[in-house]
N, C-alpha and C positions, 0 to 999 in steps of 0.2 A: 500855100499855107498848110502845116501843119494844124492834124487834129488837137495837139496839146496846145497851140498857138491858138487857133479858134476856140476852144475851151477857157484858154486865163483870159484870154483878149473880151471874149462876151460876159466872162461872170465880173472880170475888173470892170466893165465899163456899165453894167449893172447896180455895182458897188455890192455884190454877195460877198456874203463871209465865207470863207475857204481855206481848204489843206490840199496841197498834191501830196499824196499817198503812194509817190511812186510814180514813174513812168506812165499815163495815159490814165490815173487815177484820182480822181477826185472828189473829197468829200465836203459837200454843199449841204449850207443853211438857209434856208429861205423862212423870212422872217413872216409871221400869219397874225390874224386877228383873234379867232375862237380856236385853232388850232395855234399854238404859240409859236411853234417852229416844226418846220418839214427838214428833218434829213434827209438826205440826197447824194446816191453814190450818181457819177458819172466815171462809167468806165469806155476806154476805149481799148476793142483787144485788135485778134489779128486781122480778124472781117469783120467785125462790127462793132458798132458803138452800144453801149447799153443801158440804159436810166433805172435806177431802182428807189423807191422813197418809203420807208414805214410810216403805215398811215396811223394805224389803233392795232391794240391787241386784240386775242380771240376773242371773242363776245361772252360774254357770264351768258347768255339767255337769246331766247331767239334766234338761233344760228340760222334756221330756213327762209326767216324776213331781212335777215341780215346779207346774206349770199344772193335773194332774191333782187336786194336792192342793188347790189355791188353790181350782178348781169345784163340788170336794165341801165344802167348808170355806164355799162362799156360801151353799149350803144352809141352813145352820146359823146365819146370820150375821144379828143386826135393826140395820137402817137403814144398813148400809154393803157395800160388798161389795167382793173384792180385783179390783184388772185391772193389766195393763201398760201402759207408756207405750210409744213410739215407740222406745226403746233396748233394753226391755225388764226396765227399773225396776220395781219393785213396791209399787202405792199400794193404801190401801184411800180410796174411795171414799165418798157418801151426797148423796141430793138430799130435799129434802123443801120443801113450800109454805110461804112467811113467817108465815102463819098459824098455821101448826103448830110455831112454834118460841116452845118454853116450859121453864122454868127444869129442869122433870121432863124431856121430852124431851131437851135439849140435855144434861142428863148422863146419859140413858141413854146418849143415841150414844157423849158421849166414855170412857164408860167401858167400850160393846162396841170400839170403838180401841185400847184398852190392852188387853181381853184378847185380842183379836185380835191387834194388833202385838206384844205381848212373849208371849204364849204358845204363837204360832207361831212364830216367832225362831227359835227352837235347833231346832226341824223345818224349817224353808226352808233354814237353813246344813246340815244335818244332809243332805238330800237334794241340793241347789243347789251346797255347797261342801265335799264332801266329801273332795276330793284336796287341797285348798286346807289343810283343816285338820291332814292327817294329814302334810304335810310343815313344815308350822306347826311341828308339835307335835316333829316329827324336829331341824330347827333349833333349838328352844329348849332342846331333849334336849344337842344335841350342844356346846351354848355353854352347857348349867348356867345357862340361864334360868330364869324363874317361869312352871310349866303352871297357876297360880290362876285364870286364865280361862277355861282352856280344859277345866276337871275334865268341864265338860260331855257332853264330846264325848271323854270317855276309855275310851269302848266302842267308837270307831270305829279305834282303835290298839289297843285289847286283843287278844292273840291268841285264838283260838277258845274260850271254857271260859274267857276272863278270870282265866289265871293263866300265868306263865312256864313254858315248857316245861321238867326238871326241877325244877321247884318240890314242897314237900310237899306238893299239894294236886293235883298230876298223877294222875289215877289209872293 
């Protein structure tokens, strides 16, 4: 079997959304929870197979708790691992031998992708965009917008003891 044959054969029987891009190219949507959707190149070249997925952009803030966490979190990580690009984007990664690419493999990897991309999600905003969100959250306040996205991150505007100063629950 063909690497492009084990590639359509495991993302079809997945039921992923997909484009071949070409000869041994493919670009994959994996559908998330707090991260909405993970892009996902799958490439296969002359010797190796390669996964690549944008996770989040460069961080506004914190960049050293941010990279700190990404290092500790490769530890933990099979067949992909995070790094930055040249702007300082954030992909996860994975290279592995043409050989070694089988229907079991290729959905281990893309399924450590998905937990890796959406279940760090709301911890890289959480650490990376933290000022970003808590004026977010001020503007939609003040225009009687919808915070449904944002419920996430409604401990990082809570005041201390997550409850309003005079409130019954003040002690």
């Amino acid at each position: 079997m063909t690497v492009d044959t084990v590639v359509r054969s495991t993302l079809d029987e997945a039921g992923l959304k997909y484009e071949q891009k070409g000869e041994g190219r493919y670009f994959v949507t994996l559908p998330g929870t707090k991260k909405l959707q993970t892009n996902v190149w799958l490439i296969a070249r002359e010797h190796a197979f390669s996964i690549e997925a944008f996770v989040c952009r460069r961080p506004d803030e914190s960049h050293e708790d941010v990279y700190r966490f990404l290092l500790r979190r490769n530890a933990k990580l099979y067949g992909v691992h995070y790094t930055v690009d040249a702007i300082g984007d954030i992909y996860l990664v994975g290279r592995l031998g043409l050989e070694t690419v089988t229907p079991a493999e290729l959905d281990k990897l893309l399924g450590q992708v998905l937990e890796a991309a959406d279940g760090d999600f709301n911890i890289l905003l959480e650490i990376g965009f933290a000022t970003s969100i808590k004026r977010e959250w001020d503007w939609r306040v003040s225009r009687g917008e919808s915070l449904a996205n944002l419920q996430a991150f409604k401990h990082l505007v809570e005041p201390e003891g997550g409850h309003e100063p005079g409130s019954l629950t003040e002690s």
